[in-house]
C-alpha positions as CSV (number, residue, x, y, z in Angstrom):
1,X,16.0,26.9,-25.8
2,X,19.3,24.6,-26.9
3,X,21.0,25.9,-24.5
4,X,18.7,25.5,-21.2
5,X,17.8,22.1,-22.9
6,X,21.6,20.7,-22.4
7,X,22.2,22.7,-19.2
8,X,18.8,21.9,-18.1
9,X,18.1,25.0,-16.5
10,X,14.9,24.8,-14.7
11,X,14.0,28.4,-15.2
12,X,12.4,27.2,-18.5
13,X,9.9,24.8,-16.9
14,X,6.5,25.4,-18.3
15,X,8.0,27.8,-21.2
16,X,8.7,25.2,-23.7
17,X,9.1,21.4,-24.0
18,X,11.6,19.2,-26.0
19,X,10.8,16.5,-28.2
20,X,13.8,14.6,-30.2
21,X,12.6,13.1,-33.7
22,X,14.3,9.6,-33.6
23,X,12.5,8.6,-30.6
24,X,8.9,10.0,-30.6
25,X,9.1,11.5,-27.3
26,X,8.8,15.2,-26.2
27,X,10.3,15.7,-22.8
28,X,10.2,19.0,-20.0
29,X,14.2,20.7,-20.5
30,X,14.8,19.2,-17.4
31,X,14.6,15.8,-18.1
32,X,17.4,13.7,-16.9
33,X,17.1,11.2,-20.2
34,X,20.4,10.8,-22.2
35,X,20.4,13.8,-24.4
36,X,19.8,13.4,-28.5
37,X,21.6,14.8,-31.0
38,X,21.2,18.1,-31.7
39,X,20.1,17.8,-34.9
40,X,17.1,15.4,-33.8
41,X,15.7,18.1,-31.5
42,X,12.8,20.5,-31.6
43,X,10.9,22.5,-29.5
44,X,7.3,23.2,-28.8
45,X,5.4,25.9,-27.3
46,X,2.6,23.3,-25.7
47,X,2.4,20.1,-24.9
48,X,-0.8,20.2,-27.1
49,X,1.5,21.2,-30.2
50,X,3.5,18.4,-29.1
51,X,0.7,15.7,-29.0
52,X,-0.4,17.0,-32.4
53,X,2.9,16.8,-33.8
54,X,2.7,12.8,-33.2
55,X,4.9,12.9,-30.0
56,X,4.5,10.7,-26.9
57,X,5.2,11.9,-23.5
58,X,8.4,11.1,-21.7
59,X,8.0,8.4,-19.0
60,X,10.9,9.9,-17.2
61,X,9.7,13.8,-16.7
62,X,6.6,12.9,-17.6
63,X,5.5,16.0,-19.5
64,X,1.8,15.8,-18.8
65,X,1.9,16.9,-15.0
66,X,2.7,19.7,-13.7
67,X,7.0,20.0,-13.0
68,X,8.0,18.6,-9.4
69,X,4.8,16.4,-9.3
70,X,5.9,13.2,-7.7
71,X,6.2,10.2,-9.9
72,X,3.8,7.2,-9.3
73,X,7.0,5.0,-8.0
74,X,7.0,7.6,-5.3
75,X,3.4,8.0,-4.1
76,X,3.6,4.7,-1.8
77,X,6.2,6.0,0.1
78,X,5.4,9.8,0.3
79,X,1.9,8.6,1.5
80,X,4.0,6.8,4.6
81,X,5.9,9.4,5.2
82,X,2.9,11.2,5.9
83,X,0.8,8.5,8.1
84,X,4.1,7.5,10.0
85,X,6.5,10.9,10.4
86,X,8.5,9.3,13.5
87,X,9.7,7.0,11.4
88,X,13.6,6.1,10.8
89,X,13.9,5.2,7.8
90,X,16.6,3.3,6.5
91,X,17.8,2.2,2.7
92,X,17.0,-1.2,4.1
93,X,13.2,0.4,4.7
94,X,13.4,1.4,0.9
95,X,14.7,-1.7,-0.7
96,X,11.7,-3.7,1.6
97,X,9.3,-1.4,-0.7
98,X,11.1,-2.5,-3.9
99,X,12.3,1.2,-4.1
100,X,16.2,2.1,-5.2
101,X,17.8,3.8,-1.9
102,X,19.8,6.1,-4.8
103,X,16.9,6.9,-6.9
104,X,15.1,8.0,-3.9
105,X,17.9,10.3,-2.6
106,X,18.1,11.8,-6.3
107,X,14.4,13.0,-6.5
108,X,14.8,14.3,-3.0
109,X,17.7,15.9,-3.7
110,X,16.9,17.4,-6.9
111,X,13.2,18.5,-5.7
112,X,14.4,19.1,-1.9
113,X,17.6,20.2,-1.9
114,X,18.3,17.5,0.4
115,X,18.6,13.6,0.6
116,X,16.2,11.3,1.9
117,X,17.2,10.5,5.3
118,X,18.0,14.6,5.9
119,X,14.5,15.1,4.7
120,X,12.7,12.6,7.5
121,X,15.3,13.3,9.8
122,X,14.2,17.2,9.4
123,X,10.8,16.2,9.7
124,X,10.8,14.1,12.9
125,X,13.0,16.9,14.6
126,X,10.2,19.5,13.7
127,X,7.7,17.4,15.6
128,X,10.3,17.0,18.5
129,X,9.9,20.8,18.1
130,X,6.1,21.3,18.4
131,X,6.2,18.4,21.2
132,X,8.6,20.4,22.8
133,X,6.8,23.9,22.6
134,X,3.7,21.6,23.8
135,X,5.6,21.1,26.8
136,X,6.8,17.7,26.5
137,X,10.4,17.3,28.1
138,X,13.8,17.2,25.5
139,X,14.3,13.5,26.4
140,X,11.0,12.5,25.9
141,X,10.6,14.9,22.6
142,X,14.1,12.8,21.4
143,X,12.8,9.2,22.5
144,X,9.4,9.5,20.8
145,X,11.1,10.5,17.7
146,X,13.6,7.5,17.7
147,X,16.8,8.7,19.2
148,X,18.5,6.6,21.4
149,X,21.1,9.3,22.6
150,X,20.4,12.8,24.4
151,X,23.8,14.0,22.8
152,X,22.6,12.9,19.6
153,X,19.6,14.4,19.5
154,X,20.6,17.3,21.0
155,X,23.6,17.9,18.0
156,X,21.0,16.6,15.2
157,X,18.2,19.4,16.6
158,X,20.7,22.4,16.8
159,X,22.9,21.4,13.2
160,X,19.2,21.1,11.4
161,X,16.8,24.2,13.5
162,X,20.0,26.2,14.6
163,X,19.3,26.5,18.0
164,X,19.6,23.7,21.1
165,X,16.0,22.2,22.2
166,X,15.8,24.3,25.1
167,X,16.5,27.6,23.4
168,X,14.1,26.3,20.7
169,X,11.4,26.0,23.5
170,X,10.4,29.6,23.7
171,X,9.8,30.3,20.1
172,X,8.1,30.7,17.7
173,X,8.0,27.8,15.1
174,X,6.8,27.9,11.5
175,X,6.4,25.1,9.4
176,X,7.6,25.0,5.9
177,X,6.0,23.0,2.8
178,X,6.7,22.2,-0.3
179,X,3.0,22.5,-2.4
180,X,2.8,21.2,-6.1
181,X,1.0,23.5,-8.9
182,X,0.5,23.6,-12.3
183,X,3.1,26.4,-12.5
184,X,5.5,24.4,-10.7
185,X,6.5,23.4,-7.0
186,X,6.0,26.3,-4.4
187,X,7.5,26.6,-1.0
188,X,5.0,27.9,1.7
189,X,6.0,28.8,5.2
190,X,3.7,29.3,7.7
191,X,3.0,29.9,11.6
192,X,-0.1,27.9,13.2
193,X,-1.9,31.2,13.3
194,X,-0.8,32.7,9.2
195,X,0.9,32.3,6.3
196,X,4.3,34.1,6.0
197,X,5.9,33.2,2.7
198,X,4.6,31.8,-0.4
199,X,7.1,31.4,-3.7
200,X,7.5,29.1,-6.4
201,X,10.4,26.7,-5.8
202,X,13.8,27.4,-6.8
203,X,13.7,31.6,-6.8
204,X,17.4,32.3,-5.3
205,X,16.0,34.4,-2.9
206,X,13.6,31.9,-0.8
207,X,16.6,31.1,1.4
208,X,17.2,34.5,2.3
209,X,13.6,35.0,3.6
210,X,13.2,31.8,5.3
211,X,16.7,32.9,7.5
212,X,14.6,36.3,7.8
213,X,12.3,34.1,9.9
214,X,15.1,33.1,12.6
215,X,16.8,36.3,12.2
216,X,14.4,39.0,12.2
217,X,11.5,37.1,13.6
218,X,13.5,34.8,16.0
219,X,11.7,32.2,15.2
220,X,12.4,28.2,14.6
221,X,11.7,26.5,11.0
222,X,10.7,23.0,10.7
223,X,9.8,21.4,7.6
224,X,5.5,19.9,7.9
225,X,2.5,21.1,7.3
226,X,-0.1,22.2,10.2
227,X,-3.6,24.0,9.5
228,X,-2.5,27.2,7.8
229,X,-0.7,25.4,4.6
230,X,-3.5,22.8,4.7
231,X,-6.1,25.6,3.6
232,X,-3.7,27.1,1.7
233,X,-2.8,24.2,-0.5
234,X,-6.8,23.7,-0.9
235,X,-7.0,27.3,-2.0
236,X,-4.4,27.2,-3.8
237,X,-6.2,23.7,-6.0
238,X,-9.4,25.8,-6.3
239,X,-7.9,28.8,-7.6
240,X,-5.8,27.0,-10.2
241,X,-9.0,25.1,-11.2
242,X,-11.2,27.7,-11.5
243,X,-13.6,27.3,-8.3
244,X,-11.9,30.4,-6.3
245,X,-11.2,34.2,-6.9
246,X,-10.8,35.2,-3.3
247,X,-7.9,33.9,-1.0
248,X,-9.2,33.5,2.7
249,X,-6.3,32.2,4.5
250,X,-4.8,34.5,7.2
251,X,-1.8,36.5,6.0
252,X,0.9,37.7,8.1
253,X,3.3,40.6,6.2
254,X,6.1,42.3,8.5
255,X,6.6,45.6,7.0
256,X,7.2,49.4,6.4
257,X,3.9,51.2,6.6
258,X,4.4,52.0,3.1
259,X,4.9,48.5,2.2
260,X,1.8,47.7,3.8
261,X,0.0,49.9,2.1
262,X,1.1,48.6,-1.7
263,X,0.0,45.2,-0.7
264,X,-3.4,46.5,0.9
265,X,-3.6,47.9,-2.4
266,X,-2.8,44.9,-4.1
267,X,-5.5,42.7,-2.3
268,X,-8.0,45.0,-3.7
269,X,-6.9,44.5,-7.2
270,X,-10.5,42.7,-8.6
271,X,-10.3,38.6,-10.1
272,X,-9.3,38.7,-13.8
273,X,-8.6,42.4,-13.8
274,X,-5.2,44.4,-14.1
275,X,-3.6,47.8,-13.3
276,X,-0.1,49.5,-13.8
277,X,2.4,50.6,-11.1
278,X,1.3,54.2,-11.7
279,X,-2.2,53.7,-11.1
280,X,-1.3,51.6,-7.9
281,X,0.6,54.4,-6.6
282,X,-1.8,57.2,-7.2
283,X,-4.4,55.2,-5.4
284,X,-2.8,54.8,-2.9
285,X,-1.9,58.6,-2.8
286,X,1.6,58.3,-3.6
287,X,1.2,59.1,-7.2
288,X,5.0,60.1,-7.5
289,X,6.3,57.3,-5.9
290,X,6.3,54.6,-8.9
291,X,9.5,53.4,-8.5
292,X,8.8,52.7,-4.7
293,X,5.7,51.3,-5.2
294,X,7.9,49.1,-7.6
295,X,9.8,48.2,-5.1
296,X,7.4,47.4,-2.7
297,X,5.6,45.0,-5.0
298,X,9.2,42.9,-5.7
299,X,9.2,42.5,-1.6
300,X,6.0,40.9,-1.6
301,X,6.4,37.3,0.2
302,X,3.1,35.9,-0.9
303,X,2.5,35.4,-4.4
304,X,-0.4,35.0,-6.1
305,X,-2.3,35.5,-3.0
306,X,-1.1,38.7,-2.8
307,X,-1.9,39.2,-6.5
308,X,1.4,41.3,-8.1
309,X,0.7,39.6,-10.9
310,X,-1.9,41.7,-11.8
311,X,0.3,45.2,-12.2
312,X,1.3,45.5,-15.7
313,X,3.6,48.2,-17.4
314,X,1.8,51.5,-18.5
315,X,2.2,50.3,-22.2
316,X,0.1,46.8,-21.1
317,X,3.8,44.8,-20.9
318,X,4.8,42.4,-18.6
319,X,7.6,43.1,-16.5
320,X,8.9,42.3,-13.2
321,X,7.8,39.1,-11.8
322,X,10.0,37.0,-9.6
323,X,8.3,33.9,-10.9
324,X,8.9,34.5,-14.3
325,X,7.0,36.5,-17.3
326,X,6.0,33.1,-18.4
327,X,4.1,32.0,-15.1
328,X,2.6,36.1,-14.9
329,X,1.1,35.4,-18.4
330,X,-0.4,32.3,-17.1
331,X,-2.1,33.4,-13.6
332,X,-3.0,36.3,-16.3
333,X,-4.8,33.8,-18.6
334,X,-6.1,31.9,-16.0
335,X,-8.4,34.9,-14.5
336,X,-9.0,35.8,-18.0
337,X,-10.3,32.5,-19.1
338,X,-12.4,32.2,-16.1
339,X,-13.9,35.8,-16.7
340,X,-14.4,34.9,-20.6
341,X,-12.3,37.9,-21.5
């Protein structure tokens, strides 16, 4: 726990929290405070533990909300992002707000991958995109979305979408969202007609899916939300809050017919209840086929709504979840708690 504490290795978010004695505070291991002294450190389990133990939360990570919830400086400005999205904004926009152009790009960057400006800019060229695929002509997509220059517009859409506006206009295009959770940021991806992808942030192998999509599915990713990852992320708040034990949203899940048939299989897994890989694969009469099946469940795209969490070793032990054990022990508890088991 030392160790992810001073490399602040976000793979330990939500498995313990940090609190240094000569300060009061208990932070998440990622927290970009000045670090103590080693010797002033402890860990907790819970924030609870940490509350009890006489420890204040961190104003910086703020403990108390789930990791990668955006801090209350920021809400102003995300909720503008969100009413004006053609918007070219400037540090000049940000210090007008009272905000610090450098803090900004930090939380983008660190929760994005990406700086400010590349995230709007992203943004407005996704709704060039849809405008586009609408029908809407390349200069009028590029003027409505602030750029003065064809050329421009033209490099800015091909360097961010990977493909020039008029290749773009004959493809498919999914939109891709960042959703916050109490287990921690998930990335969604989604065309207007299903959901395609659905993994918590920062798993190394999101990018290689997402260039699946153009690849494989030749189609064009824009960061935005549209109707899909709008019922998703109310699913998604119900579920976590106890209200919802069946997923609705549409689901869309390229694959081998075997694949198919250990997600099927997953799907049917009941609320609150758990199974092993063995089982799984005798039910779906494969019954020698464990390690497939196996397989099969690590290439699901969709967690949690395609419920892998719920397959469990043959001794009851967790193993195998892409997420983390830690996050498969909670979804575990959660369907638990709301079953009273």
């Amino acid at each position: 726990m030392l160790e992810a504490f001073l490399s602040r290795d976000v793979g330990y978010e939500g498995i313990f929290f940090t609190a240094v004695r000569t300060t009061g505070i208990f932070c998440h291991p990622t927290c970009s405070a000045k670090k103590p002294r080693i010797e002033n450190t402890e860990f907790f389990a819970t924030v609870g533990e940490a509350l009890f133990a006489g420890y204040r939360p961190c104003k910086i990570c703020r403990p108390l909300e789930p990791p990668g919830s955006p801090p209350d400086w920021l809400h102003d400005l995300l909720e503008e992002l969100q009413n004006q999205p053609s918007h070219r904004w400037t540090d000049a926009d940000l210090r007008k707000r009272g905000l610090s152009p450098g803090r900004v790009r930090r939380w983008f960057q660190r929760h994005y991958g990406m700086t400010f400006q590349a995230y709007t800019r992203d943004e407005r060229l996704g709704l060039a995109l849809r405008n586009i695929t609408d029908g809407d002509s390349v200069i009028k997509a590029a003027f409505d979305q602030g750029y003065e220059s064809l050329s421009g517009f033209n490099t800015a859409f091909r360097q961010s979408l990977g493909r020039s506006p008029r290749e773009a206009r004959g493809t498919r295009q999914a939109s891709v969202a960042r959703l916050s959770t109490p287990l921690g940021p998930m990335l969604a991806a989604a065309t207007e007609e299903a959901l395609y992808l659905l993994e918590f942030a920062g798993r190394s192998m999101i990018g290689t899916q997402l260039k699946g999509l153009t690849q494989r599915q030749g189609w064009t990713i824009a960061p935005g939300m549209n109707p899909v990852i709008e019922q998703l992320s109310q699913e998604l708040a119900a579920y976590f809050a106890g209200t919802l034990k069946q997923f609705t949203v549409p689901l869309l899940t390229p694959g081998s017919e075997f694949q198919q048939m250990v997600w099927g299989a997953l799907r049917r897994i009941p609320f609150g209840e758990q199974t092993t890989y063995g089982a799984l694969a005798t039910q779906i009469g494969r019954p020698s086929a464990v390690r497939a099946v196996a397989g099969a469940i690590g290439d699901n795209r969709i967690a949690i709504v395609i419920p892998c969490h719920r397959v469990v070793g043959s001794d009851g032990r967790l193993t195998g979840y892409g997420g983390g054990l830690w996050r498969k022990r909670r979804l575990l508890d959660l369907e638990g708690a709301q079953l009273g088991l």
